[in-house]
N, C-alpha and C positions, 0 to 999 in steps of 0.2 A: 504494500500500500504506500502509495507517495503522498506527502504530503505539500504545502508552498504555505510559504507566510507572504500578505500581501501587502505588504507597510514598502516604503520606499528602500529599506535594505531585502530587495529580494530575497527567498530562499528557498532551495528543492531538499527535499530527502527523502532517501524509500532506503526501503532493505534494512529496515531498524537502525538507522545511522549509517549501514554502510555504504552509501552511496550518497551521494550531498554536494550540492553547488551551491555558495555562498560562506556565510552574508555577502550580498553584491550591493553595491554603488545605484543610485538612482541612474535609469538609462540618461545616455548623453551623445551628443552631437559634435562633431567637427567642425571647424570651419575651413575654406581654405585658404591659407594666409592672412586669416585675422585672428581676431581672441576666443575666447572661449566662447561664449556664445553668441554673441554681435545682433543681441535681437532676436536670437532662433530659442525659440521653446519646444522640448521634448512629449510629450503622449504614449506613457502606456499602460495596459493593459493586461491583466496575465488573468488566466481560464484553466480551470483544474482539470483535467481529463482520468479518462480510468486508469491511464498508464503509465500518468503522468501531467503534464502542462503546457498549455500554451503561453506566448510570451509574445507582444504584438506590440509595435511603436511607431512611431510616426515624428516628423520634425515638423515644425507650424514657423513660419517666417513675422513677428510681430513688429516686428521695424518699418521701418519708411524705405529703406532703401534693395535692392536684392543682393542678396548672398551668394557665393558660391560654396558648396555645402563638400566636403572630400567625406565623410563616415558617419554612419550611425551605430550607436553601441547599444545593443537591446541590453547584454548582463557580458559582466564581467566578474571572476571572483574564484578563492578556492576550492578546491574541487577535490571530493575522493571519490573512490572506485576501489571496494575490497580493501583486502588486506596490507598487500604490499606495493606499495607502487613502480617498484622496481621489476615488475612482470610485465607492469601496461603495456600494452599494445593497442598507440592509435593507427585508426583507417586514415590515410591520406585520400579522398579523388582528387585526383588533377581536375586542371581546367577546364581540358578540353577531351574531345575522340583521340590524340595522339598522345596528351600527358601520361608519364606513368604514373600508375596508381599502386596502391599494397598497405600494409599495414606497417607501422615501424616501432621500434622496441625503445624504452627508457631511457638507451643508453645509446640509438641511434642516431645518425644526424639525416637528415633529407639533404637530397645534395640535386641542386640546382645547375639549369644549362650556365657554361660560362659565358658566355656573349649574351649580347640584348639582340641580336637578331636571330637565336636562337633560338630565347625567351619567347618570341615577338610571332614564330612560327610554331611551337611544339609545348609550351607552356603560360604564363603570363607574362605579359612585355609591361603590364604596373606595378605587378608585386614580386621582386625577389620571394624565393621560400628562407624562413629561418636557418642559421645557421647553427644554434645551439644545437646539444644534446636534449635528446624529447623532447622539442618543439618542434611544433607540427602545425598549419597551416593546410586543412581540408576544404576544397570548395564544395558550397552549397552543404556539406554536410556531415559530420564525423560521428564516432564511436570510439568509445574506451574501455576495455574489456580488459580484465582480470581474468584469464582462464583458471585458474587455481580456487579461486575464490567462488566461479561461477559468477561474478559479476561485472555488470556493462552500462554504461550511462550512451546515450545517442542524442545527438541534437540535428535536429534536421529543420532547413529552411521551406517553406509550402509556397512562400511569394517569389520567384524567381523572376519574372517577366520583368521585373524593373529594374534590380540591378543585382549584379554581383554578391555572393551571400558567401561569409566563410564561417566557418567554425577553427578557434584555435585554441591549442593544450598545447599546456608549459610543464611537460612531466616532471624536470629536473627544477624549478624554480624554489626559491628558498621565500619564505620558511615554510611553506606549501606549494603543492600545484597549483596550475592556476589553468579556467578556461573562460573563451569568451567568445560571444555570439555578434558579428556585426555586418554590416554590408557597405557598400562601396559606393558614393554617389559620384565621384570621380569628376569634383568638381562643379557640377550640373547647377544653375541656377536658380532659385528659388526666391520667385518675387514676392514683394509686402503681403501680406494677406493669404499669400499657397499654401501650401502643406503637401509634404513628399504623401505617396499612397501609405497604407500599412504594410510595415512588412513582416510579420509570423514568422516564431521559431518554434517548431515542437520539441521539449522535451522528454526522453522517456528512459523507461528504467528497466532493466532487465535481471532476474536473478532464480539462483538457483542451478546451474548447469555448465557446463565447460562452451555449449553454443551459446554462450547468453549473448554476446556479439552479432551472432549472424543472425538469431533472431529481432535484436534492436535494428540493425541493419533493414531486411523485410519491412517491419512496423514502418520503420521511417520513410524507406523508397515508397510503399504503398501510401501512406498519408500524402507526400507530396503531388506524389500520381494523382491520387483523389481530388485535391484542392486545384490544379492544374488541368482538372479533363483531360488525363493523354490519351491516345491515342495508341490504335494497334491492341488493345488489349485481347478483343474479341474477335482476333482473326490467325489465323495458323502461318506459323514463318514462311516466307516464298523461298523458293526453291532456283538459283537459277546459273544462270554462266556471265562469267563478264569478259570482257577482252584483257583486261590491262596486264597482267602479270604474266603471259608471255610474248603479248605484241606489242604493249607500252603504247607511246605516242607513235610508233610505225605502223597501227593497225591500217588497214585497208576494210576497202567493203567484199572483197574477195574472201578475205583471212573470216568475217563476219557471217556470210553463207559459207564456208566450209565447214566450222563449226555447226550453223545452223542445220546442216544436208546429218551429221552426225546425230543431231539431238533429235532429229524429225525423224530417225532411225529408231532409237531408243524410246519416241514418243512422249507425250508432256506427261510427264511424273511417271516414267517409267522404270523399269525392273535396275538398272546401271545408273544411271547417274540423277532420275530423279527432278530431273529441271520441268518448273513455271516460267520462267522469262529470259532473254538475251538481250544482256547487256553493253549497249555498245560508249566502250569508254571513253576516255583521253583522246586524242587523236585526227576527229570528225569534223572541228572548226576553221576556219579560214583562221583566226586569231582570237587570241582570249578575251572573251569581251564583245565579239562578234558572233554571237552565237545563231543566227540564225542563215545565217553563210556556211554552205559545205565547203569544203576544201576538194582540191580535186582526185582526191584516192575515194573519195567515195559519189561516178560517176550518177549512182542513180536518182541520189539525191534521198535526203534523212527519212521519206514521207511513203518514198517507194518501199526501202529496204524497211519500214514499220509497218507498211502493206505485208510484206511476205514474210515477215516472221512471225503474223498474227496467223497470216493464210497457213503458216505451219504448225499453227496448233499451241504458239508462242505470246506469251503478254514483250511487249516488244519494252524497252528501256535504255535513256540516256542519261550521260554525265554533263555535267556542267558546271562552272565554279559563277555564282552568279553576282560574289560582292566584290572581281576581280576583274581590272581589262588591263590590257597589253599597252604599255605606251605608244607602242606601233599602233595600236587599235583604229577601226573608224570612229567607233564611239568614245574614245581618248579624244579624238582630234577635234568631232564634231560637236562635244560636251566637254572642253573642258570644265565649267562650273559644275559639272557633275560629283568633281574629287575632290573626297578628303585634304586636307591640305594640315600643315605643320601653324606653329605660332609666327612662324616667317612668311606663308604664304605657300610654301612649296607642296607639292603632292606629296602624300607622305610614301612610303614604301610599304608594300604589300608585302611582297615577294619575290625573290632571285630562283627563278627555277632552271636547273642545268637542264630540264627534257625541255624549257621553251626560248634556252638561249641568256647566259649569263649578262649577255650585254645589252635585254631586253628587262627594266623591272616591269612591275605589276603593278598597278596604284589600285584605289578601292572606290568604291560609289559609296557616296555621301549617301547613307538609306536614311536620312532623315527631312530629305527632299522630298516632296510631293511628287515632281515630273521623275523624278529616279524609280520611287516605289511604282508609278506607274507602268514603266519600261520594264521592272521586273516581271509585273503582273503580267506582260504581253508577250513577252519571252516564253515565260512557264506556260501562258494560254495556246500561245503558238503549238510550240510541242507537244502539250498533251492534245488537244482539240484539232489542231491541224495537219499536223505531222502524224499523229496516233500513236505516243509513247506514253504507256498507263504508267511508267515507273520512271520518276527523275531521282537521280543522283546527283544530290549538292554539295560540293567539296569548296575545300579553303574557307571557310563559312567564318573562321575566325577574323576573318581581316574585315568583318561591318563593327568589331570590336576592340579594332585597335586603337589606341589615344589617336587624338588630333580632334583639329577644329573641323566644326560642322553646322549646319545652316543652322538646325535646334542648337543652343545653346544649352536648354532646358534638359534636353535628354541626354540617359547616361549612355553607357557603353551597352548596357544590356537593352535598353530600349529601341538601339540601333541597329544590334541585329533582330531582336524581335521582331519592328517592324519591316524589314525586311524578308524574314522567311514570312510569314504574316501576307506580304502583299504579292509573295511566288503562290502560297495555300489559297490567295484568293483569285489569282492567275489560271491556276491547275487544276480549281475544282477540290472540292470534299474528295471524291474519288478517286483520286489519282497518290499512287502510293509515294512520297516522300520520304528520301533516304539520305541523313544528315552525313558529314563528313566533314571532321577537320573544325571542327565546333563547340563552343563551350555548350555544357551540356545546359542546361538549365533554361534559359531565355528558350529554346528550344519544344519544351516539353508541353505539350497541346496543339503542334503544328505538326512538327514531322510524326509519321508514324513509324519510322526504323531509324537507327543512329548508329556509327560505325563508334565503338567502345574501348579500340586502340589502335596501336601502329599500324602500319602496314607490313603485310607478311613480306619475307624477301627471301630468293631464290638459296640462303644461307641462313645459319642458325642465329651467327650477330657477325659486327663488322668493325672495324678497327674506329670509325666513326661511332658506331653505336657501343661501344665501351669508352671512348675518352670520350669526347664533346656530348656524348648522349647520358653518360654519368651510370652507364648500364641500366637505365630507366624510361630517355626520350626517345623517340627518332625510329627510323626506320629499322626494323628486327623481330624474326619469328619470333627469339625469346620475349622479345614484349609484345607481342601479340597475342601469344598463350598467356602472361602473366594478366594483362588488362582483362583478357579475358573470362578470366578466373574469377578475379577481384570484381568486377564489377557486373558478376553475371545474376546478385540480386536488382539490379534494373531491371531485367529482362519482362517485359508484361508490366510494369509497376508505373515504369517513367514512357515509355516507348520497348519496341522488337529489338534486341542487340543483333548488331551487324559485328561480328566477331570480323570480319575480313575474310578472304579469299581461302578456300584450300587446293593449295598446289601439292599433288600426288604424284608427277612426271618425276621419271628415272633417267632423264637427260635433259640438260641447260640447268639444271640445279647442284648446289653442295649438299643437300639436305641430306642425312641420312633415314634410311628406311625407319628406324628407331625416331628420330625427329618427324619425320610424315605422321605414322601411329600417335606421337603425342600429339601434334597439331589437331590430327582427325578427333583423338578422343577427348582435347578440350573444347572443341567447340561443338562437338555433339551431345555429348554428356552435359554442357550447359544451355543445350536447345536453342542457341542463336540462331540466325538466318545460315544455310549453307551453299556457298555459292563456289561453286568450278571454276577456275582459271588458266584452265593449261590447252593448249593443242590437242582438245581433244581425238583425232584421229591417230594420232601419234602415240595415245595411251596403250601399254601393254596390257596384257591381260589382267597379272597379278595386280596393276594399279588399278584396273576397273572394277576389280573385285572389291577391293580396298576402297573404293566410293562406295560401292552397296555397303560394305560391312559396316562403316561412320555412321551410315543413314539408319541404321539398323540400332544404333546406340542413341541416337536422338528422339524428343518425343517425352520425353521425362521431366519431373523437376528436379534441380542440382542444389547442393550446397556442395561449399567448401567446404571442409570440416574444419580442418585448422589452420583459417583463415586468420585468426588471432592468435595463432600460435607460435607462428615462423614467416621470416619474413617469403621465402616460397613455399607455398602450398604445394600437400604431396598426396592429400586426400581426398580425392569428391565422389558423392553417393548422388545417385538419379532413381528416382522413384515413378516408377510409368503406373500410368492408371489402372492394367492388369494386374497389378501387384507385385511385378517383375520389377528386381533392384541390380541396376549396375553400381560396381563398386570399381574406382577407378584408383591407382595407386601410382603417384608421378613422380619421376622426377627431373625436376628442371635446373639441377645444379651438373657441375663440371665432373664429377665423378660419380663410380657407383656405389649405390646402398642396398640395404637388406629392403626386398619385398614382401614384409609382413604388415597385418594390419589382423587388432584385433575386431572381430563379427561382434560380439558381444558389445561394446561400446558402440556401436551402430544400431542395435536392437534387430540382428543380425542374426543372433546365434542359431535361432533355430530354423535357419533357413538354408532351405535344396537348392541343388543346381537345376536350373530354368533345363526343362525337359526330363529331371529325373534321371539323367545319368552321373558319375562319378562329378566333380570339380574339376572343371579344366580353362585353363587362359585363354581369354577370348579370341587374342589377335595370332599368338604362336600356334594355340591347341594345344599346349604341352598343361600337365597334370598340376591341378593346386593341391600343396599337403597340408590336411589340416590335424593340428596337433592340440586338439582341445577347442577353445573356441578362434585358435589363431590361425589365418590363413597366410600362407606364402607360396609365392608366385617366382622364389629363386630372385637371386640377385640383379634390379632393377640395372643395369648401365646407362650411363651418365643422356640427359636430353631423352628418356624415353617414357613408357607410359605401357600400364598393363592390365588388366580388366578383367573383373570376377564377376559372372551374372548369375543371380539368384531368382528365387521365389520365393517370397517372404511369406 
């Protein structure tokens, strides 16, 4: 039972003391670059729930003149969780679809891109992450969880659309922890008389079990979901193929029916590989930012080739980056008041991308222009309604969130992408499926109905870039693909569909080993994301085709981690399918090999058969599980791999 005292020094506690936030501080406001509070009065609020509390505020401008507002502080203040604190384990989410995510230990540090243009593309380009030990800076939402203890405190934000919401924990702070709840007005103006929206924190309390984490986690993505209207909830993942990861920006329209001639082979959702729609990616545009110009590899034009892939039994689908154009661009040249621009006046920088030419940047559209948000709407109306593509793919999405000046004064960073995807969803129709990318998640969540959840996969396990400048957390790499994965696959249904990324199964043009393919397959099916093909597919051999059926075959379930708060990679996840059929998944995604055991009984496991009634045996090998009591082992995991017990509970 939680309790809150409602006097001006907030306070939470449940679990008979053990858990507790406060005494806290009356909420408070920022200003930016002036005093404390310059005229602006605070508003709030707090609402006892069964689970806990809500916590709601608002800033009111009483002065004569306008403000520019940088934070609002809902609660700040000491904080326990259990017994020791030297166990915690908070959840970090990153920013955005490419941040990494994970949990991080007491005595860890979160370790940030070093560059601001790194920042600027794969994490936040306004907030450094801390650099102390357990201090942790989670957007839009964290969890602190005591496994030992069984206990977990969660704060989760429900107002996103307005602006930036973090949750932060000071593990190591003396003479207590500390946490606090605030959001980011990023400067945003607020005239005599306004008042920013409300913006709600939930807090909640978990206890009694070593999940008490991953169940705070659930509670809180679903409340947010709920207050948010997302989207996708009541409909089943699509199934389909994209271009990019083996044709990249050299795709043709050729390379696009040859794939398509194989999938109308297999037929739509059939026995191999299973595909709803073809994805046609990267590649298709005359220049970024020109989107409704084919380029000339794809002779027949966008509207043909969505004719004939529907005529095959296919929902047809494109890529698009919609808050980015090419300096080259026509709509660069023909609008420049269209961009974003610096405190100088200059466009500001979007992005250097080496597949569109280092010596081309990218600027961003001002989405908080009326003539911009309409051009969107016409773009997205065009393709879906004229063209006939029921699925867009929206990438770089982060760049309507970059600092810089823009027409609104008034609006934050979250308000600019908002309105933005906002006026593509009114472009594209209710109906038309919307697949986020490259995007802070939040501002997001009511519009699109699928969102990519981490990096992009890549033809190797990691890369010399994705261990130095990526901090082995940002940037492109299978391993943070699988790890995002994992970490954030209680979104999935709550907030929007997770779009895990591509799975590449091909046994040429890649480093990946066969033990690396198997882990890829079983993290992203075992957490029931979207499963989408990316290879050449006529080129697939057997045994890889088979290995698409067999993924597909483990999807369909619901996932947890299990020791998701326990270590900073997860080595545990269980999937529970509605026939009562339980896959158990046993990983490992560190550089060497471990022991493949896993006790059943701590799963509520013990008295469960192998799915068919014959002996135990590993899913993906075939070879024999020994069970020695209630413990199963699957033999010596090696290092990047993944190994699979299926039961009947």
């Amino acid at each position: 039972m939680a309790t809150t005292e409602a006097s001006d020094r907030w306070r939470f506690v449940a679990a008979d003391g053990r858990i507790a936030v406060g005494p806290c501080p009356p909420a408070r406001v920022v200003v930016a670059g002036g005093p404390p509070t310059a005229g602006v009065a605070v508003e709030r609020a707090d609402e006892p729930t069964d689970d806990g509390t809500l916590v709601r505020a608002r800033a009111r401008n009483d002065g004569d003149e306008p403000v520019a507002l940088d934070r609002l502080v809902l609660f700040e203040g000491p904080l326990r969780v259990g017994e020791d604190r030297r166990r915690w384990r908070a959840y970090r989410n990153g920013y955005q679809s490419w941040s990494g995510t994970r949990t991080i230990g007491a005595d860890e540090r979160d370790r940030d891109l070093p560059t601001a243009f790194g920042r600027a593309g794969a994490t936040d380009a306004r907030h450094r992450a801390p650099r102390a030990r357990g201090h942790v800076r989670s957007d839009a939402f964290g969890v602190v969880a005591e496994p030992v203890s069984g206990d977990a405190l969660g704060v989760a934000f429900t107002t996103l659309a307005d602006a930036f919401a973090f949750v932060e924990v000071e593990a190591a702070a003396d003479p207590h922890p500390r946490v606090s709840a605030w959001v980011d007005l990023d400067g945003a103006t607020l005239g005599p008389g306004e008042s920013t929206p409300w913006f709600t924190a939930r807090v909640v309390a978990r206890t009694g079990d070593p999940g008490a984490g991953n169940r705070a986690l659930r509670a809180l993505a679903g409340a947010t979901g709920d207050a948010m209207a997302a989207r996708g909830r009541d409909r089943p993942h699509p199934t389909g193929w994209c271009s990019w990861y083996f044709y990249f920006t050299d795709v043709t329209e050729s390379d696009v029916r040859a794939n398509l001639a194989v999938l109308a082979a297999d037929g739509r959702d059939g026995p191999t590989f299973g595909c709803e729609y073809v994805m046609v990616d990267d590649g298709h545009q005359a220049a970024i930012g020109d989107w409704l110009t084919t380029n000339e590899k794809f002779p027949s034009g966008m509207a043909a080739l969505a004719g004939d892939i529907e005529a095959a039994g296919f929902d047809a689908g494109i890529w698009w980056a919609p808050f980015l154009v090419s300096s080259r661009s026509r709509v660069a040249a023909d609008h420049p008041e269209w961009l974003v621009r610096d405190g100088r006046g200059r466009p500001i920088l979007g992005l250097l991308n080496p597949g569109w030419g280092l010596a081309t940047p990218m600027r961003v559209l001002d989405t908080t222009r009326p003539d911009v948000l309409e051009h969107l709407a016409e773009v997205a109306r065009t393709i879906g309604a004229d063209w006939g593509y029921a699925i867009q793919k929206l990438d770089f999405l982060y760049a309507a969130a970059l600092p810089g000046v823009r027409h609104d004064a008034r609006a934050t960073r979250a308000q600019a992408l908002r309105r933005g995807l906002e006026a593509i969803r009114s472009g594209a129709g209710e109906d038309a499926f919307l697949l986020g990318c490259g995007c802070p998640l939040g501002p997001a969540v009511g519009v699109v109905d699928a969102m990519r959840i981490g990096a992009d996969v890549t033809p190797s396990w990691t890369s010399l870039l994705g261990r130095t400048a990526g901090r082995n957390r940002h940037g492109l790499a299978t391993s943070h693909a699988i790890l995002n994965t994992l970490t954030r696959s209680g979104l999935d249904g709550a907030w929007f569909l997770n779009d895990p990324d591509c799975l590449m199964v091909r046994d040429t043009d890649t480093r990946l080993t066969i033990d690396e393919v198997r882990l890829l397959a079983t993290a992203f099916a075992m957490t029931d994301g979207m499963l989408v093909l990316s290879d050449d597919l006529a080129a697939l051999s057997a045994e890889r085709r088979a290995l698409v059926a067999r993924a597909r075959a483990l999807a369909g379930g619901r996932a947890e981690v299990v020791d998701l708060f326990e270590r900073a990679l997860p080595e545990l996840v269980v999937s529970r399918h509605p026939d009562g059929r339980v896959d158990v998944g046993l990983l490992n995604l560190g550089d060497g090999p471990r022991p493949g055991t896993v006790d059943l009984a701590r799963l509520g496991l013990a008295d469960g058969r192998a799915a068919g009634g014959d002996g135990l045996t590993e899913y993906w090998t075939g070879r024999p599980v020994e069970l020695r009591g209630t413990l199963a082992d699957v033999g010596v995991l090696p290092r990047h791999s993944a190994r699979v017990i299926r039961l009947e509970a």
